[in-house]
Structure formats: structure tokens, C-alpha cells
Residue, then its C-alpha position, 0 to 999 in steps of 0.5 A: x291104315x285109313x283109306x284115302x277118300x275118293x271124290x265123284x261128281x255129279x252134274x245136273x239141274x235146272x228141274x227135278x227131273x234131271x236132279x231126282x235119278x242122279x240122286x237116285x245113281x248117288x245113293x246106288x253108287x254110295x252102297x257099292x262103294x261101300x260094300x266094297x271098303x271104298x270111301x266116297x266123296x259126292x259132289x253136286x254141280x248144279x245151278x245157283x238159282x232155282x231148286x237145285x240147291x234144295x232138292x239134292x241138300x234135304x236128299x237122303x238115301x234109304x239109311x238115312x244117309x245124305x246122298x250128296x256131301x257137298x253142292x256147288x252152284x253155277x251160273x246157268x244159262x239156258x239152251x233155247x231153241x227158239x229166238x229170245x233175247x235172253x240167248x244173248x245174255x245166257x251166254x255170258x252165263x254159260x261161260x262164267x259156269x264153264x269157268x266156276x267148273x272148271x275152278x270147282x274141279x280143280x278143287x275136288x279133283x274128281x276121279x270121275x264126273x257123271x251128268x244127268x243133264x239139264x242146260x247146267x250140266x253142259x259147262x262141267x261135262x266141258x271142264x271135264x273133258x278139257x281136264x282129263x275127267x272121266x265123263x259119262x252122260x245120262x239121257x232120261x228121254x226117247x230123243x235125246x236134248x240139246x244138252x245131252x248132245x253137246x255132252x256126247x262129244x265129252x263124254x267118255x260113255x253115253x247111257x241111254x233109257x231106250x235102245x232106240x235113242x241111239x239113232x238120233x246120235x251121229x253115228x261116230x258117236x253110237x259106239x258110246x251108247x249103253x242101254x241102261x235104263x232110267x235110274x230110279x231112286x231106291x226108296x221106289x224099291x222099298x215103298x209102302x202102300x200102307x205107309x202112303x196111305x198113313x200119310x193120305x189119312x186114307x187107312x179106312x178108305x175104299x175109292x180108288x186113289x187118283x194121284x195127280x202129278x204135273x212136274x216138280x213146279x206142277x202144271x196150270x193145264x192139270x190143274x184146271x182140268x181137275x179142278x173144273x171136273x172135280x166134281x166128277x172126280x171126287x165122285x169116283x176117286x179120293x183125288x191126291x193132287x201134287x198142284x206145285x208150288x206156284x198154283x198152292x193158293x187155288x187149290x182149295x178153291x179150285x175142288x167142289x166145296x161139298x167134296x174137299x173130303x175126297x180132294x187132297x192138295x199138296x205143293x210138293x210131295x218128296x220124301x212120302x212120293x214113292x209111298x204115296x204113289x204105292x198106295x195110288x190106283x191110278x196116276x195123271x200125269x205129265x209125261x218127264x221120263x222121271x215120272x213115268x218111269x217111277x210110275x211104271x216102277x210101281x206098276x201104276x196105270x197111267x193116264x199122261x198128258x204130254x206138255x206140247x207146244x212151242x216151249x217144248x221140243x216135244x221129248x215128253x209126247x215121245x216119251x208118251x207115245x212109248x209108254x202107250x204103244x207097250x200098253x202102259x199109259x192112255x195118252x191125251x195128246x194134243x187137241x184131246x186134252x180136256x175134261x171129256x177126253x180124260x173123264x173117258x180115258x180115267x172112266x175105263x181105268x175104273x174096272x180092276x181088270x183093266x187096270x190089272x192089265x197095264x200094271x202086267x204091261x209096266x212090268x214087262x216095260x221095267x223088268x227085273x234090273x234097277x237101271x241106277x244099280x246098273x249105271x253105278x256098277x259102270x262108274x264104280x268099274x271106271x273109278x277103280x280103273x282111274x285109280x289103277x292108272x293114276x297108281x301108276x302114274x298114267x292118266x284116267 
């Protein structure tokens, strides 16, 4: 007798960072499922504008295997922090997206709905609630965002990267909290320096590799920063540069014409990423939990600088302050982030031995475990209880 399907849904969006570890928890989730006779159905809430729709339809999982079977756009209203007109107009879109989830999940009808945050990911987690769903909420950062604190009151269980983000939630609501870890895909797992090298054309080549990463969209500040030392950085390293799409134009202009050989520019790098930051000896980056603890994964030194100002909540200097005071990043904060300060901070990378002393710091800040296994055992464990209930007729 063919088994009945089981639908999931996953929430979140708006950047990559909250996109690429509920892919990552997708795929985990697919592999227990299946290993244990269970047919699955994921289904993806995200935003209908932006790259949502684009990262999760072209992801797949290490067998090829697409890691989300179907996507549901909604309107998405942004959380600001600050004064801004556009608070009064993303409220209406804010609501039309609690009303387009409430309808797609009475449609799929999901034993359970996993949201990894974003400002989209707020109208699911309070259609869930209101219909008896099954919620469990992913916070990437030391400090959790303003989405993740208003899902806390929906959710069933709130997952955590740090054990000291728990503090920062009432205290009605810690008892919720489990330490999981940040989930990361599993190709991370499985990546190839060899291979990230093929895709580099950098089989022969003896320089350390600098990858420069700026975020899903990159990052003017990184940018301008390589390409005004680039010089410098060509001298000592084969620079590998993720600039983003919005920057691509003036990458080539941007490196010193008598070095382009040892300067490689990409818009976006998905499917090689894990090989390519493999096959890297050192990352600058910003400091997206996503990032970082891919980075970190793959024991790679890092150099971070954490976007600041008053269009952040500051979640990346703390996740950056983490990550240097274990001993596994030199963080260029705010006021220390120029051409100086990150020629000073790269140039006592160069040696092997130092660089060999934070990659032993980034296993000791990973571990042994694989966060995105740990969290879809959890909602693999929810999921059979759910089913048990709804076979006797009582509720989730």
C-alpha cells in the first residue's frame, strides 16, 4: 500500500542568509524522512519579490535532488527599526501576506512549519499558530531579530546557534529555547578543495587563495576596499572575489590592469561555494551568521567586517565579537575598517602556522555535530508525534 504523503513547510526570506540554512535543514529533513519509509512534501513560504523564488527553485541537495517541491510567494513587509514612510505602506503588506498564508496553508495542510526568519517569515508563523500548526523557529544570530522575537510567541520551540542568545528572550518564553547550532547545507560537508580549485583554473597555483565575500548582493564598502589595495592583494594572494550582482560592472576596473591574472571576480557563486571556499586559505567577509559559520565549517581563517551603522541592529559586530573572542576571526569594527587596518590583519594570516592556529579554533567552535541533522531529527520527532495524534483524532 503506497504511503500517504506528508507535507512540511518552511518560512523565510527576504536575503539568503535566512534562505540558505533552511535549505540546508530541507535536505537533512528529506534524508531522515526517507531513510525511515516517510514520503515528504516541502513547501517553501517566501517573499514574491526578490531571490527568494530563485535560490530555493535551483536548490538541490548532495543527490541531486530538488530540496523544495514547490514555492509560495507573499507579499512581505519589511520590519524597520527606524522612521520611514514605508512603515505605513508594509503594513498592508504585512497583512495581505498573513491572509495569502493563512489560504496556502489551508491548501497544503502542513503537519508542521519550520521558519528560519526574515521579516517574511512572520505572517506563516501567525497562520500557523491561529491554525494549530506545529511552529518551530530558527535564529541564526547572537541577538535574536525582531521577526524571530515576535515568531517566539508562535512557535512551539525556538532553536538557537548560541546558548547565550537565550537571555535576550522573556523569561516565559526560555524554557522554548533549544541550543542547536547554525544549520549548514551538506554539500559543506562533502566539499572539495581539488574540485574548488578546477572551477578556480588554480590546479598549478602556489599563492594563498583570499576569498572575498560581501553577502548574497555583496558589499560596496568590501568592494572598494579590495579594489583600492588590489594591488597589494594580488601581490600576496590570487583574490577570489564574490562582488554581487549590483557591483559586477566594476569589478574588472576595479583590479590593478597589470594583476587581473591573480584577480577573480564573480557576481554570485551557489553551487561551487562550498568547493571554492575549500579550496580558499583565508576568507574576508562580512560577518551573516550564514557565512561565518560555513566558514568555520571548513575551518577557514577569518578576516570579518561587520556591517554597521544605522541600517543594522548591529547582529553581525555581535556575531563577529563571537567569533573573535573563541579565536576564530580578526574583526575590523567600526573606525578600523580600511585599507591599513585589513593589509595589517590579512599580512599576519600569511604565515602557515597562524593560519593553522584558527583553523584548530574553528573546530573547537563547530564541533562534531551537524546543526541542520540535529534540527530535522526535532522536526522529524514533531512530525510522527502530529501523525500519531491526528490518527487518533486529536490535535497536533
Amino acid at each position: 500500500m503506497k504511503k500517504k504523503t506528508v507535507a512540511i513547510a518552511f518560512a523565510g526570506g527576504g536575503t539568503g542568509g535566512h534562505v540558505y540554512p533552511g535549505l540546508a535543514v530541507a535536505d537533512e529533513f528529506r534524508l531522515l524522512a526517507a531513510h525511515n519509509g516517510m514520503n515528504v512534501r516541502v513547501c517553501w513560504i517566501g517573499s514574491s519579490r526578490g531571490m527568494d523564488r530563485t535560490i530555493v527553485e535551483k536548490s538541490v541537495d548532495v543527490n541531486g535532488k530538488k530540496s523544495a517541491d514547490v514555492f509560495y510567494g507573499i507579499p512581505a513587509g519589511k520590519l524597520r527599526r527606524y522612521v520611514s514612510i514605508n512603515n505605513f505602506f508594509d503594513i498592508f503588506k504585512i497583512i495581505g501576506g498573513f491572509f495569502s498564508s493563512f489560504a496556502i496553508l489551508c491548501k497544503i495542510k502542513p503537519v508542521l512549519l519550520f521558519s528560519k526568519g526574515g521579516f517574511v517569515s512572520v505572517p506563516p508563523c501567525m497562520a500557523g499558530k491561529l491554525l494549530n500548526i506545529p511552529v518551530f523557529t530558527h535564529e541564526c544570530d547572537f541577538t535574536p531579530g525582531l521577526a524571530t522575537k515576535l515568531n517566539a510567541h508562535s512557535a512551539e520551540r525556538i532553536l538557537l546557534s548560541y546558548k547565550e542568545s537565550a537571555c535576550y528572550f522573556a523569561e516565559s518564553l526560555r524554557a522554548k529555547t533549544i541550543v542547536t547550532g547554525n544549520p549548514v547545507r551538506p554539500s559543506f560537508y562533502n566539499a572539495s578543495s581539488e574540485r574548488g580549485r578546477a572551477f578556480l583554473g588554480l590546479a598549478k597555483n602556489t599563492k594563498p587563495i583570499l576569498l572575498v565575500l560581501g553577502g548574497s548582493t555583496g558589499a560596496r564598502q568590501i568592494n572598494e576596499l579590495v579594489w583600492e589595495n588590489s594591488e597589494w592583494l594580488c601581490e600576496r594572494f590570487v583574490v577570489v572575489h564574490q562582488t554581487g550582482m549590483k557591483n559586477a560592472a566594476n569589478a574588472i576596473d576595479g583590479a590593478a590592469p597589470s594583476r587581473t591574472a591573480d584577480y577573480k571576480p564573480y557576481q554570485f557563486i551557489y553551487e561551487q561555494m562550498s568547493d571554492v571556499i575549500a579550496a580558499s586559505d583565508i576568507v574576508l567577509s562580512r560577518a551573516g551568521a550564514n557565512s561565518i559559520w560555513e566558514c568555520a565549517t571548513l575551518r577557514k581563517p577569518l578576516v570579518l567586517i561587520p556591517l554597521a551603522g544605522s541600517g543594522t541592529r548591529g547582529d553581525q559586530e555581535e556575531n563577529a565579537a563571537f567569533f573573535e573572542k573563541n579565536g576564530a576571526a580578526l574583526v575590523l569594527g567600526r573606525g578600523k575598517a580600511d585599507g591599513e587596518n585589513m593589509r595589517a590583519a590579512l599580512e599576519k594570516l600569511l604565515p602557515e602556522g597562524e593560519r593553522k592556529k584558527m583553523q584548530n579554533n574553528c573546530a573547537q567552535l563547530v564541533g562534531n555535530e551537524r546543526p541542520a541533522k540535529t534540527i530535522s531529527t526535532l522536526l522529524f520527532q514533531r512530525v510522527e508525534k502530529a501523525l500519531a495524534l491526528l490518527k487518533e483524532g486529536k490535535e497536533c
